[in-house]
N, C-alpha and C positions, 0 to 999 in steps of 0.2 A: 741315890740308889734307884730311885722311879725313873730318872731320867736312861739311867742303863738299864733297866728290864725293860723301858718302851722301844731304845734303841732295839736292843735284842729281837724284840718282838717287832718293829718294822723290817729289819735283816731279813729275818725269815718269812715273813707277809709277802715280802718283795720277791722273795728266791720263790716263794712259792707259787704266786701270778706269774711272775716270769716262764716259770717251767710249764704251767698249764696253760698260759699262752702260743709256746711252741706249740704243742699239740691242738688245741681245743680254738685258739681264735683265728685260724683260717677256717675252722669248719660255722663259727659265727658270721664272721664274714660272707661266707655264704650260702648258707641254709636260711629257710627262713626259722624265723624265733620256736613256735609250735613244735617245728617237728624235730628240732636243736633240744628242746626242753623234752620230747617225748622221747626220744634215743637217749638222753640223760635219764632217765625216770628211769627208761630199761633196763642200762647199764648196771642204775645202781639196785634193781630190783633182783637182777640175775646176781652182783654180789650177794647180797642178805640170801636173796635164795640157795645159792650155792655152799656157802658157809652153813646154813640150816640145814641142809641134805647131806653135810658130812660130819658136820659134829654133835648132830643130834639123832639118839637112837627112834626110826623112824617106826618100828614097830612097836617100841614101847608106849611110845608119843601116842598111838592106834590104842592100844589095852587102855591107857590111862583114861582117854576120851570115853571109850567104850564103858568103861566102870566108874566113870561121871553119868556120864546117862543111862545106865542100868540104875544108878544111885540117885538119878534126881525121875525118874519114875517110879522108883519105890515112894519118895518122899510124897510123890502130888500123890499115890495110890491111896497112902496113907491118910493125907487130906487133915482133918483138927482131933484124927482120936487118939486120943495122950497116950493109951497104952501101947499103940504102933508106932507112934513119933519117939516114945521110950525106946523101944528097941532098936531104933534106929540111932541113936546116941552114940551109942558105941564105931558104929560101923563110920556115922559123921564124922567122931575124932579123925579116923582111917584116912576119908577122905580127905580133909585139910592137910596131912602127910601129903598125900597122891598131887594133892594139886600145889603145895609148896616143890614137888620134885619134879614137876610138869612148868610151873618157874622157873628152877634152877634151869632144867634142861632150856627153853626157850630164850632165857637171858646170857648162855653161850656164846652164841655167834655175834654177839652185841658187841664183844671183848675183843673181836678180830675186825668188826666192820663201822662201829662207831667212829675212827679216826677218816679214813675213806670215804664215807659217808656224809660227814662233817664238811671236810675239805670242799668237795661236789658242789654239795650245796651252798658254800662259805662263795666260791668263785660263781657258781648261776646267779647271787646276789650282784657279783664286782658287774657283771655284765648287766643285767636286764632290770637293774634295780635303779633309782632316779639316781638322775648325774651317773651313768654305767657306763661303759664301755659301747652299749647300744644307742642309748638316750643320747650320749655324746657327737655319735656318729649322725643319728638322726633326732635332731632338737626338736622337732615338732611332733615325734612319738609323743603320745601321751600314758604309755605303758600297757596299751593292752593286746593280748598275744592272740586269743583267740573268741573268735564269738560263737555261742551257741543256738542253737534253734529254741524257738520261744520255750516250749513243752518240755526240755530237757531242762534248762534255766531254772524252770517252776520247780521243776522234778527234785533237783540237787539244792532246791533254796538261795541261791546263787546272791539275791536279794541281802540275805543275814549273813552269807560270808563277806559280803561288804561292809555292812553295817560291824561287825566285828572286826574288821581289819583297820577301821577306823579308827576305832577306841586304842587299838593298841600301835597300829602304825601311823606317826604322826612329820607331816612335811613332803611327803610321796606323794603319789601320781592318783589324782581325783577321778578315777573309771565312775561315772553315774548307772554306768548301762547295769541294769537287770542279769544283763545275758554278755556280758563281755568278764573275762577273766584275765587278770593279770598273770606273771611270771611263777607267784605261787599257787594261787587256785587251781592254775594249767598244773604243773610240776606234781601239786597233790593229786588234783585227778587220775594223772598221766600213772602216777605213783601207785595207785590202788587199784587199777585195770592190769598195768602189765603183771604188780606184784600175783594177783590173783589167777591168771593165764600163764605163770610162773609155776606158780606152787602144784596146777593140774598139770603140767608138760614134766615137770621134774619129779612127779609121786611125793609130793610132800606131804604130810599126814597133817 
């Protein structure tokens, strides 16, 4: 029985490199990694964003915010006296409501972009990840895509996202550099610039 749900599952592993190959590995081929990885990041930032601007009431998302922090300046106004922080009880239950439906709403677009999303990044690992599609091509890569300038390096901690990638990723590509980032450092990075240049171009609340 395992041996046919793994079958199953390299079938469709195969079918699924395959098909993202046609498309995606001449553009490997010739871009360089960085800026393969930054039009990735885009792509999939302009999904989520996309799905977020349609399935989520963007007005309401605005009120909710708005009556979180109308609600958490009353709370610091109020400060440790119990009889202001009492009357505020009431209106707190409210808001745990407001903010479980400020969840629901945000965990939406999840239901349409998690498989997509998945996929993306399941195949930038087939590629830029040790023994990839990259590394293959070029044996003396040692995995890193891009370097930073000293001051940004320090800025983003660059240091501890190594020191963590370690502990959890083990047999991969030994980047020492302070200031060089591999395939996911770039991707995340890349990932949290466009998303946010995203969300102000599309009126996202």
């Amino acid at each position: 029985m395992f041996e046919f749900i793994t079958s199953i599952f390299d079938t469709i592993w195969n079918a699924f490199i395959g098909a993202m190959n046609v498309v995606f590995l001449p553009l490997v081929n010739s871009m360089d990694p960085a800026l393969f990885i930054l039009a990735t990041a885009f792509i999939v930032s302009f999904i989520i964003n996309l799905a977020t601007k349609f399935l989520v009431n963007q007005d309401r998302m605005a009120e909710i915010k708005e009556e979180m922090q109308a609600f958490q300046k009353k709370a610091k106004a109020a400060g440790r006296d119990p009889e202001r922080m009492q009357e505020l009880q009431k209106e707190q239950m409210e808001m745990m409501g407001t903010q479980m439906e400020m969840m629901k709403m945000s965990f939406k677009p999840m239901i349409y972009t998690w498989v997509p999303i998945i996929a993306i990044f399941a195949y930038l690992r087939y590629v830029f990840d040790v023994n990839g599609v990259y590394h293959l091509a070029n044996p003396a890569w040692n995995g890193a895509i891009v370097e930073l300038p000293v001051i940004i390096s320090k800025i983003l901690f660059i240091d501890i996202w190594h020191w963590i990638g370690g502990i959890f990723y083990r047999g991969g590509f030994e980047i020492i550099s302070g200031t060089v980032l591999g395939w996911l450092g770039w991707y995340i990075l890349c990932s949290m610039g466009t998303s946010m240049l995203l969300r102000k171009l599309m009126g996202i609340k």
